[in-house]
Backbone bond lengths (Angstrom), bond angles and torsions (degrees), N, CA, C in turn:
res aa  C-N    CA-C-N  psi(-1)  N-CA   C-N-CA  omega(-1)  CA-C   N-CA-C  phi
1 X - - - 1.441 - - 1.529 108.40 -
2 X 1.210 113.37 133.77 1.315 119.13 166.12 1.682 122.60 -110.62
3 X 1.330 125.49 161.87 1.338 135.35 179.63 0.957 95.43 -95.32
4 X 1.413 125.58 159.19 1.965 116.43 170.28 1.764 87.27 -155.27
5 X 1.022 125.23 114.29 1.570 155.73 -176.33 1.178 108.98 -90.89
6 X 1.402 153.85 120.75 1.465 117.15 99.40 1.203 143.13 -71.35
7 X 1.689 108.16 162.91 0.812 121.61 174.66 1.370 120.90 -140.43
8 X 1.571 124.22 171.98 1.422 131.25 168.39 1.229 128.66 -84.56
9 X 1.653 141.51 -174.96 1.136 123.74 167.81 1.567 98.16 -96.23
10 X 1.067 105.04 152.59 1.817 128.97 -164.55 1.716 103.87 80.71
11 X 1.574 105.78 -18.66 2.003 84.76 -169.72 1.657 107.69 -74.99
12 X 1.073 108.07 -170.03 1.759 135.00 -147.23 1.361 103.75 -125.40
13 X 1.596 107.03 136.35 1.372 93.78 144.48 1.707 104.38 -131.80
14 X 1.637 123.19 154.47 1.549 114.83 169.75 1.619 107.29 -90.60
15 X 1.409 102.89 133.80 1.848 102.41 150.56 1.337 90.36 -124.86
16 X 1.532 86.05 129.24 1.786 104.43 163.81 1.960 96.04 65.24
17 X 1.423 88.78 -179.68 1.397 109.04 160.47 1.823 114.04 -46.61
18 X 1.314 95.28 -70.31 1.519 101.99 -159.51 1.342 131.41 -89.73
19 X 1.456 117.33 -5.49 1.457 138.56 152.50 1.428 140.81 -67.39
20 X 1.120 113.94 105.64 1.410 105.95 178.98 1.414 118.05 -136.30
21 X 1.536 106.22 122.01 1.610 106.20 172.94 1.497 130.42 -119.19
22 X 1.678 104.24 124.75 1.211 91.21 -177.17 1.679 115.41 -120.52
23 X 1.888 111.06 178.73 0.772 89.02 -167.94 1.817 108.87 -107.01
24 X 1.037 121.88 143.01 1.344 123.17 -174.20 1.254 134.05 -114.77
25 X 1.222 128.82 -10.27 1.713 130.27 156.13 1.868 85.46 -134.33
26 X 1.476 88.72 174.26 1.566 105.85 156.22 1.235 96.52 -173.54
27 X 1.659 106.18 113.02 1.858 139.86 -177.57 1.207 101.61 -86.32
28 X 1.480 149.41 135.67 1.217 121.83 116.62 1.972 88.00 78.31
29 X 1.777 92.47 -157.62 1.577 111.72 -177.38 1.494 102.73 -87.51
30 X 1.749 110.10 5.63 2.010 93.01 174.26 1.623 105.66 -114.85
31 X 0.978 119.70 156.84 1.471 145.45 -177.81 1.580 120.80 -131.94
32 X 1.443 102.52 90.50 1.930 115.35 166.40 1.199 100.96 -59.93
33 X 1.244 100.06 119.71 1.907 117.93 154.85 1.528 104.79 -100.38
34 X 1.813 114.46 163.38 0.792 109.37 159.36 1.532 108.12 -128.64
35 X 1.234 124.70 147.78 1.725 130.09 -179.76 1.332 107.47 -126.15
36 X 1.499 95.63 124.34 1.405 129.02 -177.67 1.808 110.12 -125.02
37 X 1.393 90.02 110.15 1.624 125.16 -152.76 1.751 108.31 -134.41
38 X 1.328 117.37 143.64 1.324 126.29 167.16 1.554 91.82 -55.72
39 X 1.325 105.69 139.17 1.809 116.69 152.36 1.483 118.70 -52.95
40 X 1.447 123.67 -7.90 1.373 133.38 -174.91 1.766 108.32 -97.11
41 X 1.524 109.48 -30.77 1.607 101.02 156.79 1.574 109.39 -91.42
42 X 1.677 97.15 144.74 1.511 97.64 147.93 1.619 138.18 -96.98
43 X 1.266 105.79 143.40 1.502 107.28 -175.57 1.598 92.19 -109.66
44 X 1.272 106.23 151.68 1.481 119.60 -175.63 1.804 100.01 -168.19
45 X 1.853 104.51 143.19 1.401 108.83 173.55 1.492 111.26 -62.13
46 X 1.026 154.41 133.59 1.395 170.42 156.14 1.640 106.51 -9.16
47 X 1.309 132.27 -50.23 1.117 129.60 177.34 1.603 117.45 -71.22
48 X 1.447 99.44 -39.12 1.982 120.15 172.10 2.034 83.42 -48.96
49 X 0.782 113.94 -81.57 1.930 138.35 -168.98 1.224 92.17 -30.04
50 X 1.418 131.35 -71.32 1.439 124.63 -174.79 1.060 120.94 -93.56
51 X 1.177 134.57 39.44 1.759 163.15 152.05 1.831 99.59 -93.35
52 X 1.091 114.00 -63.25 1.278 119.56 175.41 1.544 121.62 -63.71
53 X 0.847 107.54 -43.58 1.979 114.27 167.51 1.426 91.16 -69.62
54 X 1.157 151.82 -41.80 1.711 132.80 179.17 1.214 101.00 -73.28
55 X 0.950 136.19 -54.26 1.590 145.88 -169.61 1.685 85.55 -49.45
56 X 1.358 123.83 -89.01 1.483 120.90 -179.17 1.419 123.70 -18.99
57 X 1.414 96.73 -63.03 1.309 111.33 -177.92 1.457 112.85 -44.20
58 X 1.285 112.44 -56.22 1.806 122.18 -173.75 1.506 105.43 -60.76
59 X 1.221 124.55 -36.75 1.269 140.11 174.86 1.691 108.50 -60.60
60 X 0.919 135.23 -31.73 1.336 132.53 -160.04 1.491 90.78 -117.21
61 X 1.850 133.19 -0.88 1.396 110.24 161.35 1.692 82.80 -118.08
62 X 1.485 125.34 99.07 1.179 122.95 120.46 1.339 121.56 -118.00
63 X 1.413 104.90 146.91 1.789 123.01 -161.04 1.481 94.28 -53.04
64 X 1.195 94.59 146.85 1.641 124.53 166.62 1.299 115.55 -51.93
65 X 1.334 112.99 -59.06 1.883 112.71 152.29 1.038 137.69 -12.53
66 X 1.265 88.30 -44.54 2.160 102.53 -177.29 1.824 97.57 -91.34
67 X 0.904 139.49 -44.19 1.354 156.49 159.17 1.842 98.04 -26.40
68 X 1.425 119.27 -65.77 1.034 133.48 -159.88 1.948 101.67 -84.85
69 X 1.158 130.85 -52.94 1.649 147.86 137.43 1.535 90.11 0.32
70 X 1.254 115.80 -74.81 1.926 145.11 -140.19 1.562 80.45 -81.38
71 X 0.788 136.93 -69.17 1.641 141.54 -160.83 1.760 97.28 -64.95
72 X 0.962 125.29 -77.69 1.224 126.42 169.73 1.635 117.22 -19.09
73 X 0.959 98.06 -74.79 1.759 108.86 174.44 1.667 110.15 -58.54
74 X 1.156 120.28 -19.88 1.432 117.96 172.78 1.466 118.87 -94.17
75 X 1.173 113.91 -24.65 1.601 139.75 141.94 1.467 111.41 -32.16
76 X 0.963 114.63 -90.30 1.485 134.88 154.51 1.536 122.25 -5.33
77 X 1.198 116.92 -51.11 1.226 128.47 -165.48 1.356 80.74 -112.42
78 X 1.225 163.25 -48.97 1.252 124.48 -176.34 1.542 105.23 -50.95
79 X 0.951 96.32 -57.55 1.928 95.97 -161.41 1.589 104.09 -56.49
């Protein structure tokens, strides 16, 4: 389910306490928002967001091999 709002340019919307988005131009078919957020969430464009969840993702399947390779060689150089 989605909410679907309007709004004006300068109006508001609240999420939560600490979120707030507003809207600030509207060109044409695009519309600048601005989001005003604790520095402790991240906001990111949607494609940036699921670039980063793949990026993670790929990151969290590398083989154990290389894990074990990596340890060895860090082994190594301590001694």
């Amino acid at each position: 389910m989605m909410l679907v709002l309007t709004r004006k340019t300068k109006q508001s919307i609240k999420i939560g306490d600490d979120i707030e988005v507003t809207i600030v131009a509207i060109q044409g078919d695009q519309v600048k928002i601005g989001i005003s957020a604790p520095q402790s969430i991240e906001v990111h464009r949607k494609e940036v967001y699921e670039a980063i969840q793949l990026e993670n993702s790929e990151a969290a399947n590398i083989p154990e091999e290389l894990f074990t390779s990596l340890n060895k060689m860090y082994d190594q150089k301590e001694n």
